[in-house]
N, C-alpha and C positions, 0 to 999 in steps of 0.2 A: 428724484423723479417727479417729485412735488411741481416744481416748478417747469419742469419740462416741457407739459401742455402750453401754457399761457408763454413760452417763449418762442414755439414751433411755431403758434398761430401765429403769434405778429411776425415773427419774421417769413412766414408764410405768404401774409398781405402785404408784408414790406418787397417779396420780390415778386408779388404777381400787380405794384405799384410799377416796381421798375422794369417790367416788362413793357407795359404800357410806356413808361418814360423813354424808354428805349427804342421802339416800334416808333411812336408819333414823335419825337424828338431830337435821336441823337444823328437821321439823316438831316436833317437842318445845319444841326451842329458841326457836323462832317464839313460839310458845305461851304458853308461859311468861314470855318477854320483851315481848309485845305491848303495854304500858301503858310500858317504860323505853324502847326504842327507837323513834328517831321516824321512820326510815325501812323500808321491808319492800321484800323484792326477791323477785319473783316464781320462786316455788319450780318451777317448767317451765323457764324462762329460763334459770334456772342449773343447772338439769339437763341440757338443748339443748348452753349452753356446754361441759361438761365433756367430753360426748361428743364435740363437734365438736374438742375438743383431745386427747381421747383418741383420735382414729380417726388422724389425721396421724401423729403420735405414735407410735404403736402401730405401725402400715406399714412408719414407716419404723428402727425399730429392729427389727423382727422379718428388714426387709428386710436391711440392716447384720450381724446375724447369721447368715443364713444364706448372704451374701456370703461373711462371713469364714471359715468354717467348715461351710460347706455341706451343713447337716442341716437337712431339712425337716421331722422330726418335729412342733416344737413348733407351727409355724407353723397348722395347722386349728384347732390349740384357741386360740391366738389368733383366727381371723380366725371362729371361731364365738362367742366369745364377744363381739368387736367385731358381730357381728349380733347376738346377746342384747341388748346396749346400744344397739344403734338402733330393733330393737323395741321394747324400753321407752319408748325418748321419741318415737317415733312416733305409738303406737298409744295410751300415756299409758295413768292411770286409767280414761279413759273406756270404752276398749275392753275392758282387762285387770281391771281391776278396783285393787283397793289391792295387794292383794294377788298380784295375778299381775305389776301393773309392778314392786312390788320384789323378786320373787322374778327374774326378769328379771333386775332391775337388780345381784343380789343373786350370781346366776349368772353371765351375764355379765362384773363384774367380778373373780369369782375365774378364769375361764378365762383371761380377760384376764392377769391377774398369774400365774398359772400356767406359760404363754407365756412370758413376760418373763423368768420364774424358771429355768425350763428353759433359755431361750436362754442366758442370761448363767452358769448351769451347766456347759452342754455346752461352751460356750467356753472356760474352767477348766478343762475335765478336757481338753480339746482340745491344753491349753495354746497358743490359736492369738494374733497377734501383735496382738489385737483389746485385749490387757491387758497389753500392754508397759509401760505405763507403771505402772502398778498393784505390776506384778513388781519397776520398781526402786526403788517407793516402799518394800518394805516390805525391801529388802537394804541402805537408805541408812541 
């Protein structure tokens, strides 16, 4: 469980990066590849996806954090920017516009990694036992 925190977070920030990668990039990619690729995967689908792995995810490392370490600052601009990211694919373009879902989506995901950053920050200056393992990787 040691290790658990400092793996949640990154990979926390690793998928509120690829939201963003995904939102501002893979319509281009789409685009541009439509005549070489023979299959397309619906651009909602896999937006739905990311969230729905981002929200679990996010809980329960912000939760892991604030266990260890019992600071609740980081945790509202998580748990507001995991609402920015449910708006977005809730409400979609249709609602928000192009523009308003990835400014959302765009928001959102930095709150999101923000969270993550600070959590796994204040643990480090904490020095709490959440990075034991970490501490004797780098004295070995």
């Amino acid at each position: 469980m040691i290790k658990t925190q400092l793996r949640t977070d990154k990979f926390a920030m690793t998928i509120s990066f690829a939201c963003v990668m995904h939102c501002f990039f893979v319509p281009s990619f789409l685009i541009l590849s439509s005549g070489v690729i023979p299959f397309a995967l619906d651009n909602e689908v896999v937006h739905k996806l990311i969230v729905l792995i981002a929200i679990p995810v996010s809980v329960f490392s912000l939760y892991l954090g604030y266990r260890n370490h019992k600071t609740f600052s980081f945790i509202p601009a998580g748990i507001f920017g995991l609402i920015l990211l449910t708006v977005a694919v809730i409400l979609g373009e249709s609602v928000l516009g192009e523009f308003g879902e990835k400014g959302f989506t765009l928001l959102g995901s930095v709150f999101v990694a923000f969270a993550h950053f600070r959590n796994h920050q204040i643990c480090k200056q904490l020095d709490c036992d959440c990075h034991e393992d970490e501490k004797w990787a780098s004295h070995s």
